[in-house]
Each structure stands twice: as structure tokens, then as C-alpha cells.
C-alpha positions as CSV (number, residue, x, y, z in Angstrom):
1,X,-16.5,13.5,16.4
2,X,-19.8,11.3,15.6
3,X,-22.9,12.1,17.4
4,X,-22.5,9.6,20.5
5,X,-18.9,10.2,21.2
6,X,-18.2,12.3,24.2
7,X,-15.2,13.4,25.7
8,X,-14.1,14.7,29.2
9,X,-15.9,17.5,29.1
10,X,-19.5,15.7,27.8
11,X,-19.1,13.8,31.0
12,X,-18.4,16.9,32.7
13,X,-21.8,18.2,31.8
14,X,-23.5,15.1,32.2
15,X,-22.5,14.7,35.8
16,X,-23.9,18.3,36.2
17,X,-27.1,17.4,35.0
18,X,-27.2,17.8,31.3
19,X,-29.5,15.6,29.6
20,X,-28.1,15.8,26.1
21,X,-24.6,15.3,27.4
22,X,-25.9,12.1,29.4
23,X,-27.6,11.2,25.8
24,X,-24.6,11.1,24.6
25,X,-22.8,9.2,27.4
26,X,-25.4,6.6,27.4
27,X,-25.7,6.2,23.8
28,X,-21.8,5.8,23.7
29,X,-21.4,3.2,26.8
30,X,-24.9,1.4,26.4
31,X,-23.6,-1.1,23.7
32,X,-20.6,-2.2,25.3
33,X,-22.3,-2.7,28.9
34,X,-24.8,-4.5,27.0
35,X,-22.0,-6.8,25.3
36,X,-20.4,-7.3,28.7
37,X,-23.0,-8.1,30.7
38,X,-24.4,-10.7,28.0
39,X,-20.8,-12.5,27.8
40,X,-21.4,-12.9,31.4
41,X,-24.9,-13.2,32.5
42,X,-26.6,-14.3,29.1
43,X,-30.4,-13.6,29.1
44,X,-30.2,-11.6,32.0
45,X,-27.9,-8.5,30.2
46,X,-31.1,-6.5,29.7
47,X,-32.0,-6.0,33.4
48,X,-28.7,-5.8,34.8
49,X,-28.1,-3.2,32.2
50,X,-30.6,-1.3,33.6
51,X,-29.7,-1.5,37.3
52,X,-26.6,-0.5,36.1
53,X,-27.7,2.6,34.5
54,X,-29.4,3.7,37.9
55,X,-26.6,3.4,39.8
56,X,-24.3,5.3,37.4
57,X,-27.5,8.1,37.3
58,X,-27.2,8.1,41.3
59,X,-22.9,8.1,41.3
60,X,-22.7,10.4,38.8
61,X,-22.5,13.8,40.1
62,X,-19.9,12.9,42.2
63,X,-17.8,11.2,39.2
64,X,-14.5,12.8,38.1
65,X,-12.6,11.3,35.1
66,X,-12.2,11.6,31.4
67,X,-14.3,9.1,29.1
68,X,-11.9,6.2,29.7
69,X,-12.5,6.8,33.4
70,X,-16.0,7.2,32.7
71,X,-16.2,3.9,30.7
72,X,-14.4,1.7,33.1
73,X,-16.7,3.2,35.9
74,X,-19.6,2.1,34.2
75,X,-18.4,-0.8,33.4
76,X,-16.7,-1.8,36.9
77,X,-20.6,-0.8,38.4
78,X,-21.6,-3.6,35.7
79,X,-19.7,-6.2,36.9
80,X,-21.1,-5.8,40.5
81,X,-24.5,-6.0,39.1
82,X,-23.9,-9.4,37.8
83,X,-21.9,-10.3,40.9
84,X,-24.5,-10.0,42.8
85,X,-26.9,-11.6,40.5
86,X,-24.7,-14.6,40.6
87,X,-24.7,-14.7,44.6
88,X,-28.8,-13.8,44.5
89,X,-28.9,-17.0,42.4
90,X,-26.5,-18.5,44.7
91,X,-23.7,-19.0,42.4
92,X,-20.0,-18.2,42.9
93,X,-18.2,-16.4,39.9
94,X,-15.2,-18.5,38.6
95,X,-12.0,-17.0,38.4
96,X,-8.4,-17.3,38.5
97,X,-5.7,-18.1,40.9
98,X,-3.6,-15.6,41.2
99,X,-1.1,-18.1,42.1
100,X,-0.6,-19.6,39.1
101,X,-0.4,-16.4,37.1
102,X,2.7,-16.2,35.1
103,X,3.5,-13.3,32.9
104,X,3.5,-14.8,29.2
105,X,4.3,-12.3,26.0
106,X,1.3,-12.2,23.8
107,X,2.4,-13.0,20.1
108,X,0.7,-10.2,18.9
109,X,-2.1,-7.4,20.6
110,X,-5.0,-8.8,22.2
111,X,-7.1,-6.3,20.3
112,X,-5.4,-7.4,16.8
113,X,-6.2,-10.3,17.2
114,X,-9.9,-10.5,18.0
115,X,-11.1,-7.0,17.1
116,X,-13.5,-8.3,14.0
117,X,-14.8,-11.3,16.1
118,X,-16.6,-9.0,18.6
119,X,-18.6,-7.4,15.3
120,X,-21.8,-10.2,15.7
121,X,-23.3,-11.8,18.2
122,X,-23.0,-15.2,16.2
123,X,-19.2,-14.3,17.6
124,X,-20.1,-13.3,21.0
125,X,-22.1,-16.4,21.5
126,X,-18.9,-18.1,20.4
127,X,-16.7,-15.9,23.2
128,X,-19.4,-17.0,25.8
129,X,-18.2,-20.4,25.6
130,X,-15.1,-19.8,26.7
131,X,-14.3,-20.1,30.7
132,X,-16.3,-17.0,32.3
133,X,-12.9,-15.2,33.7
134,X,-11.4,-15.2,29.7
135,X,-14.5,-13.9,28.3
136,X,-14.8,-10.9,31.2
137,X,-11.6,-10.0,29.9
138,X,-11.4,-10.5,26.4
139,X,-14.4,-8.2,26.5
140,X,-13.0,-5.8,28.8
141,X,-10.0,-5.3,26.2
142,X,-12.0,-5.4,23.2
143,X,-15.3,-4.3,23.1
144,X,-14.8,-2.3,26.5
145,X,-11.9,-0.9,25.2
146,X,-9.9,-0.7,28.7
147,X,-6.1,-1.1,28.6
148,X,-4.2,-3.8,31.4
149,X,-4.0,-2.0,33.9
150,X,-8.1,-0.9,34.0
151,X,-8.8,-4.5,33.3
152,X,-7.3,-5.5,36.1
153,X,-9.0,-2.9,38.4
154,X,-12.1,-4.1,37.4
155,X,-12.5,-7.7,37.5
156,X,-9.8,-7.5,41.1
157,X,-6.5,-9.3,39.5
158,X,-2.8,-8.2,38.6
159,X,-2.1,-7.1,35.3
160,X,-0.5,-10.3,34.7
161,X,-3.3,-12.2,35.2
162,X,-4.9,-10.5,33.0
163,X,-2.6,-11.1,30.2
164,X,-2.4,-14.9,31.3
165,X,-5.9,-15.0,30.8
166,X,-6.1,-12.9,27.9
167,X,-3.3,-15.0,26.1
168,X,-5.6,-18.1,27.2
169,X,-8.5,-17.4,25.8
170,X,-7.4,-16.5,22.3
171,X,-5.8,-20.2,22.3
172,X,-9.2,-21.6,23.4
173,X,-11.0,-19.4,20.7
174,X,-8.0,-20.3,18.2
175,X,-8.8,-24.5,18.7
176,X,-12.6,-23.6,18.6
177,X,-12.0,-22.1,15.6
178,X,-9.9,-24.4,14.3
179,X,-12.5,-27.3,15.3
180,X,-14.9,-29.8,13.6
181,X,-17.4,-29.1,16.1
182,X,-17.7,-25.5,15.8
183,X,-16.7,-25.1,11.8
184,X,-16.8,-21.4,10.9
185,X,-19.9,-19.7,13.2
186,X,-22.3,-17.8,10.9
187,X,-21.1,-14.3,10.9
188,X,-17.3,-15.2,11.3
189,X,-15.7,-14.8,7.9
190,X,-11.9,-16.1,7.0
191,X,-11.0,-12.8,7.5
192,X,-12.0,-12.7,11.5
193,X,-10.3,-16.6,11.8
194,X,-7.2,-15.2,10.4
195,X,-7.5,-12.3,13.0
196,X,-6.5,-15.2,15.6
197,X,-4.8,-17.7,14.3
198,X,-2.3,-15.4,12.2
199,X,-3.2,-17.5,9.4
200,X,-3.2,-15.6,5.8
């Protein structure tokens, strides 16, 4: 186990107050918050980063969970951070239509397809162009690491939207690949286009 991994019973002893289990917590989780929450809020990240760390520091002794639990908690008090930054700015979120969800079969594993395109920020720039709801969850899967069903709980929609939107942003980040306008992104090698496009 490296030094900043945790398991259930780090959280265990950070939610009773042990400051070099919360180290290791924080030290863990603080990238991929900080990932998120620039996908979706931009220069912002920083501060709602922060808020978010004081509410998890006020929840957590009252948390119970393993550290998947843990990270989708921190993650789901993330995502109401930038919520409410959005409606402080007087902005409403886009999202999805449940309606119009339809269950499609992913050609291949969200995370297979992506994984190395989430390694720069010359390729999180490149996610943040995509329609806010597909980059929530293509960073949710990914860098977040939370299955379907923990997706969903976060961001409010049915595992199949989920996968609908999923399965929509890789064929937006596929043509923006694939596009004259965008070329190859600094920092996005053949190796990370092939990751999406299945090309060899």
C-alpha cells in the first residue's frame, strides 16, 4: 500500500479524530476533488475545494463506509459546493432528460477507453469542453473512480443515464479528437487517441 492510500479502517480513524489517518485521507481524495471540481467550475476548483474539505471535516465523525464510500461522499459534498456556486452566480446546471435516456451498450469500458486522457490537464481542458453533464461523469468514472450505480447517486440520475451520457461523451471526445480544429492537444500522445477511438 503507498503512503496516501487508506482503506476502511484509515477512514475509521480519521472519523475518530486521527490526524495522520485524515492525512492520508486527504492526500488520497484531494486530487480527484480537485480534478472534478475544475471539469466543472474551472477557476473556481481551488475555493470550492476548500469548502468542501470543511464540510467533510464537520460530517466526518458521523461518516460510516469503506474508502469507496468515503470517496463518493466527498465527492457527492463536492458537487453541492459547485451547485450552489452556480445558483450564487445565478446559473442553472445543465443536465439531462431523463426522458430521453435509453440504455445503449458501451463498445468497450468507459474507463478503457479514457483512462490515459485524464493523465494532463492539457486533456482535462480538452474534457471541459464537452457538455457539463458528460464531463461530471466521465470524471466521476474515471478520475473519481465510482462505478454506475455511485455515479448516478451523485449527480441524481438512473444508471442508464449515466451510461447514455457516458457513451456520449466519448463520441464527442472521439470527433474532437479526430478534428482539424483540435489536432492532437499537447500532452495527448497516439497512444491516449487510440484509447478512444479503438484505433491501433
Amino acid at each position: 500500500m503507498s503512503p496516501d492510500a487508506f482503506d476502511a479502517a484509515v477512514v475509521r480513524a480519521a472519523a475518530q479524530g486521527d490526524e495522520p489517518a485524515f492525512t492520508r485521507v486527504f492526500r488520497a481524495v484531494q486530487p480527484v476533488v480537485l480534478r472534478y471540481l475544475r471539469t466543472l467550475a474551472g477557476d473556481a476548483a481551488e475555493d470550492l475545494a476548500a469548502e468542501t474539505w470543511v464540510h467533510v471535516i464537520r460530517g466526518l465523525p458521523r461518516f460510516e463506509g469503506d474508502e469507496s464510500g468515503f470517496r463518493a461522499w466527498v465527492v457527492t459534498i463536492a458537487r453541492s459546493r459547485w451547485v450552489d456556486h452556480v445558483r450564487r452566480a445565478g446559473r442553472v446546471p445543465e443536465t439531462l432528460d431523463d426522458s430521453h435516456a435509453v440504455d445503449l451498450p458501451a463498445r468497450r469500458q468507459v474507463e478503457d477507453q479514457v483512462e490515459e486522457l485524464f493523465s494532463t490537464e492539457a486533456a482535462l481542458a480538452l474534457i471541459r469542453r464537452l457538455p457539463p453533464d458528460q464531463a461530471e461523469v466521465l470524471v466521476l468514472r474515471i478520475v473519481a473512480d465510482l462505478d454506475v450505480a455511485a455515479t448516478a447517486a451523485v449527480v441524481g440520475r438512473r444508471p442508464g443515464t449515466v451510461r447514455v451520457l457516458a457513451h456520449r461523451g466519448l463520441r464527442r471526445l472521439e470527433q474532437m479528437l479526430r478534428s482539424a480544429e483540435v489536432g492532437r492537444p499537447v500532452g495527448v500522445t497516439h497512444a491516449d487517441r487510440s484509447s478512444v477511438t479503438g484505433e491501433s
